[in-house]
Each structure stands twice: as structure tokens, then as C-alpha cells.
C-alpha positions in Angstrom: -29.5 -5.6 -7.4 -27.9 -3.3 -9.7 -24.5 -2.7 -7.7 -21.5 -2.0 -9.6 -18.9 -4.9 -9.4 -16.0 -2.3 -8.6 -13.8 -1.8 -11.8 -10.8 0.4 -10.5 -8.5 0.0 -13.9 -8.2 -1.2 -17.2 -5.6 -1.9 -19.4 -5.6 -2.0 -23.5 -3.6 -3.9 -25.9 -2.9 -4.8 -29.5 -3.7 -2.2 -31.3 -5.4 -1.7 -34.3 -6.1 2.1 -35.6 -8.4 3.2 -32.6 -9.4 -0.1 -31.5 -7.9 -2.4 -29.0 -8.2 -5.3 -26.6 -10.1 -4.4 -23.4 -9.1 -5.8 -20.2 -11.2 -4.5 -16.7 -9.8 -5.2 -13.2 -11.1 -5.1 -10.1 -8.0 -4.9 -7.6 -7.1 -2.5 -5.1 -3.3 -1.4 -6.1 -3.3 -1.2 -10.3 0.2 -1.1 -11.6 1.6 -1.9 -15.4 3.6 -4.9 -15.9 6.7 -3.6 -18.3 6.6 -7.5 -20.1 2.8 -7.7 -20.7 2.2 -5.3 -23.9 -0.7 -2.7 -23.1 -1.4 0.4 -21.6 -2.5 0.3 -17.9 -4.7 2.9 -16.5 -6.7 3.6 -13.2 -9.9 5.6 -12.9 -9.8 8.5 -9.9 -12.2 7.8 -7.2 -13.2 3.9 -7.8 -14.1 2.0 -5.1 -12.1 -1.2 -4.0 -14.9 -3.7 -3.0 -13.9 -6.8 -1.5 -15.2 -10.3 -3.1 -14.3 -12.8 -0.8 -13.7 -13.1 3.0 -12.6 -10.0 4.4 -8.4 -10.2 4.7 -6.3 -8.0 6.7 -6.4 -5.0 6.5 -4.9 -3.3 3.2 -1.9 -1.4 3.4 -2.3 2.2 2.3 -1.7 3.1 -1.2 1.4 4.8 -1.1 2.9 4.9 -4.7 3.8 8.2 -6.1 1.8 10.0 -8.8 4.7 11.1 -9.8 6.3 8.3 -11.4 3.2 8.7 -14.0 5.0 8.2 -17.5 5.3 11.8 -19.0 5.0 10.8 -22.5 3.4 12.5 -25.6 0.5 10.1 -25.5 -0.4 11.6 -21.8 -2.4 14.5 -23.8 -4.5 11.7 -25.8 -5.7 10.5 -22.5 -8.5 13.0 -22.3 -10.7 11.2 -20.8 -12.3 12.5 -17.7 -11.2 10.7 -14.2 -9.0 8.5 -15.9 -5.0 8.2 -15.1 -2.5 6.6 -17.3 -0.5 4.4 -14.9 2.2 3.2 -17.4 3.3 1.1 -20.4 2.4 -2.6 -19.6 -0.6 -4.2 -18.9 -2.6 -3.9 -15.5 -1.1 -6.6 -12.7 -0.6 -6.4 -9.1 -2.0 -8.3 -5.6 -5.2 -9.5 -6.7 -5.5 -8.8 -10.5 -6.9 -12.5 -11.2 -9.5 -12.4 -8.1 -13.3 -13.6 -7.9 -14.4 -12.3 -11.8 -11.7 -10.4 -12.5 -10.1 -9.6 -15.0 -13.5 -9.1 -17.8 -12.4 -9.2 -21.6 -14.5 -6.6 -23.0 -13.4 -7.3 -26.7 -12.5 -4.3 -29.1 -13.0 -0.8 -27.9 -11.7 2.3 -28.1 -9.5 3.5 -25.1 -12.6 6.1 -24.6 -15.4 2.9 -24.8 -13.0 1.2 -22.6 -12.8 3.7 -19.8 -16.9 4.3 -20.1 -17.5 0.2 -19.5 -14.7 0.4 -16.6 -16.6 3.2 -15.4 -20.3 1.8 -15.3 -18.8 -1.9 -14.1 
């Protein structure tokens, strides 16, 4: 049918000059785990969709964009729509639903971001 399965963030890990491990998530509230190694981010705009039976109804997002890490590394991130959530890899409610998470082997953080867009 050709609908997008609803990646909303992605997370990258182990490093190795450019590349890294790619990791793409499908849950509604993103946020880095501080013990997982890797780089969480979210994309702006994705679209939560819901795998299984409908639950209640989600609370509102209501973290602040303002505990964003303001690090050097924020002006590599220069990638359209995309949002670097924090040092850690990408956890919260949900992170291990349905098909989620999708290894996406070695990319670069801008191959990463283009796959988590068109998933």
C-alpha cells in the first residue's frame, strides 16, 4: 500500500569516522537513555501511528525543548527537520513496540535521518 510505517526518531551509535550504527523508532515520546551509548534524535513533524489496539488516550507531549543539549556538536546536526534530543540512545513508553526498533546497519547520521524520514 505504500504507507509509511511512522518513524518519529532515531538514535546512532559506535562510531566509526562518519559511519555509525542506525537504530529507527517508532514511538510517540523519544527520549535518550544517559546508560545506552548513542545519540538520540527526533524528526519535527512525524506522525505517531498506532500498531496495535487503540490504548487510552496519550498524554500530551509536554517536555521542554529547552533541555535540548547545547553542545558543540548541535551545529553538525544540519540536517533539515531533525532535533538532537540528547546523549544516549532513543528509549521511552513503547520504544520496543510492533517492528520497532529497525537496525538499519552503518550510515551516516545524514543517511540515517533520510531512511527515518522515508520509513
Amino acid at each position: 500500500c505504500g504507507r509509511k510505517k511512522g518513524c518519529t526518531a532515531f538514535d546512532t551509535s559506535r562510531p566509526d569516522g562518519n559511519q555509525f550504527d542506525c537504530m529507527l523508532y517508532g514511538h510517540q515520546h523519544p527520549v535518550p537513555a544517559p546508560g545506552v551509548p548513542g545519540e538520540c534524535y527526533s524528526l519535527f513533524g512525524a506522525k505517531f501511528i498506532e500498531e496495535a489496539s487503540p490504548a487510552a488516550a496519550a498524554e500530551p507531549d509536554t517536555r521542554s525543548r529547552a533541555k535540548i543539549l547545547e553542545e558543540d556538536d548541535q551545529d553538525f546536526i544540519n540536517i533539515k527537520d531533525v532535533e538532537l534530543l540528547g546523549k544516549g540512545a532513543c528509549r521511552g513508553q513503547g520504544w520496543q513496540s510492533g517492528q520497532w526498533p529497525l537496525p538499519q546497519g552503518r550510515k551516516s547520521l545524514k543517511e540515517c535521518a533520510e531512511k527515518c524520514k522515508g520509513t
